[in-house]
C-alpha positions in Angstrom: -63.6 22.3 10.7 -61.2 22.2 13.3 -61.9 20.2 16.7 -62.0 22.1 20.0 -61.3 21.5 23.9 -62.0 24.9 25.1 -60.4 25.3 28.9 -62.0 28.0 31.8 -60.5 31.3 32.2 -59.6 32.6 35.3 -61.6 35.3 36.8 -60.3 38.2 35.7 -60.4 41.4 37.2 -59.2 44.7 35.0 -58.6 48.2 35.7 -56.8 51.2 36.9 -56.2 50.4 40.9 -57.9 47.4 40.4 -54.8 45.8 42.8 -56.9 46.6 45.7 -59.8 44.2 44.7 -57.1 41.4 46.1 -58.5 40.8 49.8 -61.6 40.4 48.2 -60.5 37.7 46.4 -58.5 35.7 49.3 -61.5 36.2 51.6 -64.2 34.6 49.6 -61.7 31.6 49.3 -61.4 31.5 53.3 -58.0 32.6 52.7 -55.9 33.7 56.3 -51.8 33.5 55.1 -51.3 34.0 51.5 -47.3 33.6 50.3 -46.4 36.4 47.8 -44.1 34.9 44.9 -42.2 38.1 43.9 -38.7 38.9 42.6 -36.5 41.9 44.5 -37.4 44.4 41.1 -41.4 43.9 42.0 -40.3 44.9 45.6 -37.9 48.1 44.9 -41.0 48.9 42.6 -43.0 49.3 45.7 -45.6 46.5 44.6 -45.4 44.0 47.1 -45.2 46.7 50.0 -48.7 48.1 48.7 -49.8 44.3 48.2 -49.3 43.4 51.8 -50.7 46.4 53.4 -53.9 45.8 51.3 -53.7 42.1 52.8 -52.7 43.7 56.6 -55.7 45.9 56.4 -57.9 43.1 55.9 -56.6 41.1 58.3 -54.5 38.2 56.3 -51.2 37.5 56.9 -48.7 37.4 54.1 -45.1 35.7 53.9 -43.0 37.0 50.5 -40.5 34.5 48.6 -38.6 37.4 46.6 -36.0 34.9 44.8 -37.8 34.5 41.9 -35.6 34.1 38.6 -35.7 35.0 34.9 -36.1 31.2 33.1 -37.5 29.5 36.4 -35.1 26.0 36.8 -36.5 23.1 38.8 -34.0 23.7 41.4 -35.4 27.5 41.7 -39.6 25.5 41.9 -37.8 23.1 45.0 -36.3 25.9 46.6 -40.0 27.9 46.7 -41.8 24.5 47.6 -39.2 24.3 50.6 -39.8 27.6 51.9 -43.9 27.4 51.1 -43.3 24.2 53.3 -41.8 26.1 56.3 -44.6 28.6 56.4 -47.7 26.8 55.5 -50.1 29.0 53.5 -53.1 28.2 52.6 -52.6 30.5 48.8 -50.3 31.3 46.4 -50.0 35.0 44.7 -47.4 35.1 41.6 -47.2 38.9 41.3 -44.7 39.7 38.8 -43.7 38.9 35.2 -44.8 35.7 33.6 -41.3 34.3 35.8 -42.9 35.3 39.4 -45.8 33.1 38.3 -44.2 30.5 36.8 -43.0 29.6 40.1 -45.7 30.4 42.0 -47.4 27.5 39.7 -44.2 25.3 40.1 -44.6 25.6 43.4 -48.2 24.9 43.9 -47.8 21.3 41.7 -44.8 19.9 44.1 -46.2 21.4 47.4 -48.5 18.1 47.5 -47.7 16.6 44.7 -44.4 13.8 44.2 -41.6 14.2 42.6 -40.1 16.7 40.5 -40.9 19.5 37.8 -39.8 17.0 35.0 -43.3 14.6 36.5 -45.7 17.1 35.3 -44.3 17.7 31.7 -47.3 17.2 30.1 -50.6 17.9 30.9 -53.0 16.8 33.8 -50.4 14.3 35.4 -50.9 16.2 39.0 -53.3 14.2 41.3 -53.8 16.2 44.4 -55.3 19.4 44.9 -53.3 22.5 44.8 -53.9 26.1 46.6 -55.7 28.7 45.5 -53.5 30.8 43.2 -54.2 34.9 42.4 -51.8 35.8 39.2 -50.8 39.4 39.5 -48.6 40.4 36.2 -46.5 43.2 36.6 -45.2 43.0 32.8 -47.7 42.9 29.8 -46.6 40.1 27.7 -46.5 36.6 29.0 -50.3 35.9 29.6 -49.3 33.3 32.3 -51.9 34.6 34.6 -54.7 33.2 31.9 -52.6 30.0 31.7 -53.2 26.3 33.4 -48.8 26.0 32.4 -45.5 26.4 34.9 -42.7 27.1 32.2 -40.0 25.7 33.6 -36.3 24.6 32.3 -35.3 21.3 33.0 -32.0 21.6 34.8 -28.8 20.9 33.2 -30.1 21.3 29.2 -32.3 24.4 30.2 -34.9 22.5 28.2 -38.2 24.4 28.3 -41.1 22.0 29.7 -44.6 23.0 29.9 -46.1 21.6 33.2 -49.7 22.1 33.1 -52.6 21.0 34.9 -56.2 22.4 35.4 -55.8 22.8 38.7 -52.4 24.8 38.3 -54.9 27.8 36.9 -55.4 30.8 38.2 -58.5 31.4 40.5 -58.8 35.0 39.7 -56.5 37.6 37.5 -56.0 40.6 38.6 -54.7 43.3 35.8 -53.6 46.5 37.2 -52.4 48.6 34.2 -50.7 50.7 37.1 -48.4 48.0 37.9 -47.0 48.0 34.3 -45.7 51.6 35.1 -42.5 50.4 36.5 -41.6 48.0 33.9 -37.9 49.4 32.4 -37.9 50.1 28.6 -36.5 47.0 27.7 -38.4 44.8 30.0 -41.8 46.5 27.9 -40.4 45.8 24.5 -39.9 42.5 24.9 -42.5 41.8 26.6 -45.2 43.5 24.7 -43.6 41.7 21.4 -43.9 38.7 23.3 -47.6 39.1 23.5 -47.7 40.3 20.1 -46.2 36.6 19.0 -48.7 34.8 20.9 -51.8 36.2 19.2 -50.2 35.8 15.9 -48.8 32.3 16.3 -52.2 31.3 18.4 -54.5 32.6 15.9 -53.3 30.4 12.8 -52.2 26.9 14.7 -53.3 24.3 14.0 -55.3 23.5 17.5 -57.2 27.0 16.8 -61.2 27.1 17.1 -63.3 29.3 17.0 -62.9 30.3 21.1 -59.4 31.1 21.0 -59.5 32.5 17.6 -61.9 35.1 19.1 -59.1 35.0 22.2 -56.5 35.6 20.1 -58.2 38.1 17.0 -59.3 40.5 20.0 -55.4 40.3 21.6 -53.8 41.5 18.3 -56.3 44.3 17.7 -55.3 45.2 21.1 -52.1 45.0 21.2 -51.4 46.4 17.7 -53.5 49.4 18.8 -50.9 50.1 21.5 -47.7 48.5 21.2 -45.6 51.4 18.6 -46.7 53.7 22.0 -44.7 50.7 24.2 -41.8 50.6 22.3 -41.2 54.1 22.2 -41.8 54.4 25.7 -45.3 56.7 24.7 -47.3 54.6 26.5 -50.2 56.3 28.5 -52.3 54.4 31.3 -54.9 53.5 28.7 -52.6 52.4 26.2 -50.7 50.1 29.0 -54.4 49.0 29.7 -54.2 47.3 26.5 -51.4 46.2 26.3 -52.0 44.5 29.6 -55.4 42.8 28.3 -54.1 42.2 25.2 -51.7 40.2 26.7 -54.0 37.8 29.0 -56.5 37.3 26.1 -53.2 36.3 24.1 -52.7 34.2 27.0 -56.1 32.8 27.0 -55.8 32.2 23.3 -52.6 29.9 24.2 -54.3 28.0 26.7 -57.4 27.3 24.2 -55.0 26.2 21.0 -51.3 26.4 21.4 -48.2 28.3 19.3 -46.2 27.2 16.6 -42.8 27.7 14.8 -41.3 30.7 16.2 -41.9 29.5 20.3 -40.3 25.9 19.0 -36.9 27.6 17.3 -36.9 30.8 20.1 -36.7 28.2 22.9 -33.0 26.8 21.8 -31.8 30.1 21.4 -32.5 30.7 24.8 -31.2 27.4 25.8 -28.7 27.4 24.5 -27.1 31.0 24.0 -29.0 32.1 27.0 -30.9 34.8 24.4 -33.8 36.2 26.6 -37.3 34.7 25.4 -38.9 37.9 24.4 -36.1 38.7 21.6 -35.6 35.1 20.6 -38.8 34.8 19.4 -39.3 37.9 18.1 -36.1 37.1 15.7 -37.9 33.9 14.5 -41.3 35.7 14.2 -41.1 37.7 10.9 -39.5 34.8 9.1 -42.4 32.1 10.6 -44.8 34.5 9.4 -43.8 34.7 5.7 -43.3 30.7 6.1 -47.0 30.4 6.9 -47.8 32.8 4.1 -47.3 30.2 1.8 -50.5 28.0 3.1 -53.7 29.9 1.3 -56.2 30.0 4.2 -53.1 31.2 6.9 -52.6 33.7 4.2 -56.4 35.2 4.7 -56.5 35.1 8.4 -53.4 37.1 8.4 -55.1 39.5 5.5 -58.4 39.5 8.0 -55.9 40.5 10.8 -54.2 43.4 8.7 -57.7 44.9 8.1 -57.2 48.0 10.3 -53.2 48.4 9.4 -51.8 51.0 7.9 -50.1 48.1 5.7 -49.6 44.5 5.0 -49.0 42.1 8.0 -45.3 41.2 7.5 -44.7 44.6 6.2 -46.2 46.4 10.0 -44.4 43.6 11.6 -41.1 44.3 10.3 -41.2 47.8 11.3 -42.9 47.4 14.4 -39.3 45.2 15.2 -37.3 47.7 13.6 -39.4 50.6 16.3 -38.0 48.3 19.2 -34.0 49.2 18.2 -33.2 45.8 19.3 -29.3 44.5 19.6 -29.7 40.8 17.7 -27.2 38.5 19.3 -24.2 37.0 17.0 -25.2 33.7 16.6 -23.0 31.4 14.8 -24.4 30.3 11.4 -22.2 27.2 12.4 -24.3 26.6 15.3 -27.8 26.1 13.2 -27.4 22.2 12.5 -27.3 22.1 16.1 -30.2 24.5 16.7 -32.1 23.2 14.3 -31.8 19.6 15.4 -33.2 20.9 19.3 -35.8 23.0 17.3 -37.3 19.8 15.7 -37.9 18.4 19.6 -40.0 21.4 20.6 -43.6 20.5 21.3 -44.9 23.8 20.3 -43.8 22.9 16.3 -45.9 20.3 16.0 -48.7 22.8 15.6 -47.8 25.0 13.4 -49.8 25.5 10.2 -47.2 24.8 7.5 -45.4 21.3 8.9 -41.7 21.7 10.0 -39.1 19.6 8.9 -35.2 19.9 10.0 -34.6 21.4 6.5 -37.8 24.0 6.8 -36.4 25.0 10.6 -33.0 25.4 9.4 -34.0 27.8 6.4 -36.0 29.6 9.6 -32.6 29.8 11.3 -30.5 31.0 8.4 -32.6 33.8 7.5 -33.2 35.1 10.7 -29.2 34.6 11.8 -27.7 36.3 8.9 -26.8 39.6 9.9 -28.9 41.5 6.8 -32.1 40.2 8.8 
């Protein structure tokens, strides 16, 4: 029997078109000057130009900060808190990949809250109120618009810290899978297997319950029903529509348990040979599986979860990497006592079903860095 603290979900809103539901939103919450957290892709995509004309028409105003960036520093949250500050709004809207509202969240924590990013590492440690926030996700994979965390690297080390709070939570979700249209190829891949390592580290850690094991059972059904169409850029909108939903119940899942092995040896990849998040992870996934394998009731969930495959789990995970054609970095097997040592720091490890030692997460490392893997 496994203890639970099960957290609220945003409101979420799904559907083709669904974008235009947004004044709605910002008007039952009294809203008159809403700041769009963006990045300059979301606005050559055309997105925030049909966002603020759906705001115009209803009469809000709208202010855009377009500088998000990939792997959000504190120095990138000051610099949005500093231009939120000049222009006063009275909400937030992260529209974008899981970045976009990263910040957006980072933001809303120091706009009237102390201090910096590194405060709020940790959970619940914000004691004013915070602006109403609307997550619009551009990208299917993150589920940080179902998600009480900012991500954000601590600068200098690029150390990922989880900020959350429940008042850093989204009031309402709003998933367009029309937005997901103008994601590039390789922005899709790694996103979607993103999501995909979500539901499957979620559903076996060791905070699951039964709440985000539903979360996080319904995410890979989902997402395995739709992501082979992703990676081979296939995708119809229906099949984006899942992806897309897949991902926030993923996200949901994380926010009701937590993630395991692969998220705690991904995040010094990225850290430290600036290897993007979406392929770290998914280079540690397949070997964290078959690590987990080894504990007899992981090993069922993962067999309940393989029901409707047309094969094993690790066997349709494996080629459902090998779909995605993806360049693995040269790592230096020298560099592993190094990684490994950052890799036993990560918070995320601590809940993974089979316990991690340094030895453990340097067998993870060796496997996965050897170029045969």
């Amino acid at each position: 029997m496994h203890s639970s603290d099960v957290h609220p979900s945003p409101r979420v809103i799904f559907g083709p078109g669904r974008l235009a539901d947004l004044p709605e939103c910002l008007t039952s919450l009294g809203v008159s000057h809403a700041l769009i957290v963006t990045d300059p892709g979301i606005i050559a995509a055309g997105h925030v130009e049909r966002t603020a004309n759906y705001l115009t028409a209803a009469g809000i105003r709208s202010t855009v900060y377009q500088d998000s960036r990939i792997n959000p520093t504190e120095a990138d949250i000051e610099a949005c808190r500093d231009f939120a500050q000049s222009i006063q709004p009275d909400a937030l809207i992260g529209l974008g990949g899981g970045s976009s509202m990263d910040t957006a969240k980072g933001c809303n924590f120091l706009l009237h809250n102390p201090g910096r990013m590194a405060d709020y590492m940790g959970y619940g440690l914000a004691k004013n109120a915070m602006l109403p926030f609307i997550a619009i996700p551009t990208t299917a994979g993150t589920g940080s618009e179902c998600q009480s965390y900012a991500i954000v690297s601590r600068d200098g080390t690029h150390e990922k810290m989880a900020c959350g709070d429940p008042k850093a939570l989204a009031h309402t979700a709003i998933l367009d899978p029309e937005l997901t249209a103008s994601q590039p190829l390789n922005v899709a891949t790694l996103t979607a297997l993103d999501a995909l390592s979500h539901a499957l580290e979620s559903v076996v850690c060791t905070k699951r319950n039964t709440i985000s094991s539903n979360y996080s059972s319904e995410a890979f059904r989902l997402i395995a029903s739709s992501i082979r169409n992703v990676l081979t850029g296939t995708a119809d909108l229906e099949t984006r529509g899942h992806m897309l939903f897949g991902a926030a119940l993923a996200g949901s899942a994380i926010e009701n348990s937590m993630l395991g092995a692969a998220h705690a040896t991904a995040n010094p990849l990225t850290a430290r040979f600036n290897v993007p998040h979406g392929l770290a992870v998914t280079m540690m996934l397949p070997h964290v599986v078959r690590l987990n394998h080894n504990a007899p009731d992981i090993a069922l969930i993962y067999q309940n979860l393989a029901r409707d495959l047309d094969s094993p789990l690790i066997d349709w995970l494996e080629k459902t990497i090998k779909l995605a054609n993806l360049t693995k970095p040269e790592i230096p097997i020298a560099a592993v006592s190094e990684l490994a040592e950052a890799a036993t720091l990560q918070w995320t490890g601590r809940f993974n079903p089979v316990p991690l030692d340094c030895a453990t997460i340097t067998t993870l490392y060796q496997a996965a860095l050897t170029p045969s893997s």
